[in-house]
N, C-alpha and C positions, 0 to 999 in steps of 0.2 A: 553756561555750558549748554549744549543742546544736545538734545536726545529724543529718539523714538520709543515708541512704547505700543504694544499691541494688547488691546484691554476688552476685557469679554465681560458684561454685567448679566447676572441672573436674577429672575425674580419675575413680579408683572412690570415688566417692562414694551411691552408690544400692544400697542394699540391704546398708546396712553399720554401718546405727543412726547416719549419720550427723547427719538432721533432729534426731532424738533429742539428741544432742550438742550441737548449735547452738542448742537451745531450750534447754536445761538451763542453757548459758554467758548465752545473752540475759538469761533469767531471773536467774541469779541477778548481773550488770550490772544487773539492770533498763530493762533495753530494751524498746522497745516493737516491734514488727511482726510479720512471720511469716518462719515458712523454709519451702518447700514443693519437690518435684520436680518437675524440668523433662523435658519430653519428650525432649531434644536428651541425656541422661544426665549433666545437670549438675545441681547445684543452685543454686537461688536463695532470696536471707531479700533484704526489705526492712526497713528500720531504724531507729528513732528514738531521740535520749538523748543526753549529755551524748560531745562528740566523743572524749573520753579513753576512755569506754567503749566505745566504737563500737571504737576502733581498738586495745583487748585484746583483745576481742572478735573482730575479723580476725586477732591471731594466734594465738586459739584455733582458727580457722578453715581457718589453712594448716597445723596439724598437724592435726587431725579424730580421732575414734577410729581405735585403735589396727590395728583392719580395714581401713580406710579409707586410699589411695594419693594425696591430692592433688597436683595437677599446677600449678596455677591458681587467685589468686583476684581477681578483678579489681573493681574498686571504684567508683561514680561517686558521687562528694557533691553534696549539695543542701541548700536551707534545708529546717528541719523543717514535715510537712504538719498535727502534730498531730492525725491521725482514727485513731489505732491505742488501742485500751487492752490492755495486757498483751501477751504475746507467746506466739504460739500456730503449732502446724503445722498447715499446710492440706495 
């Protein structure tokens, strides 16, 4: 079944090759969306694909590389929107 999911992690995640990680995990799930930095020192990826990857994929997400201290990762699902190809950092 596939599902989107819009996922916000806090913690030190910025400046820590975290996007890096979360795109390497999307890819290679084959996820579709992005992860990008948030002004507030979080990050956020939006997410599309099959819900069993979706949710390896969050808990590749609350360990993060090994630099990286997450605190938080919070999750909202939704039906999928289908406009993403591949998955890329912004």
């Amino acid at each position: 079944m596939e599902a989107h999911a819009m996922i916000s992690v806090s913690g030190l995640v910025q400046g820590v090759g975290y996007r890096w990680f979360a795109c390497k995990h999307a890819q290679s799930l084959g996820l579709s969306g992005f992860v990008q930095n948030e002004y507030n020192d979080t990050v956020s990826a939006e997410v599309e694909g099959e819900k069993s990857a979706i949710e390896e994929f969050i808990v590749h997400l609350k360990t993060g590389p090994r630099s990286a201290h997450v605190h938080a990762v919070d999750v909202e699902w939704s039906e999928p929107t289908h406009v993403f190809t591949g998955f890329r950092i912004r």
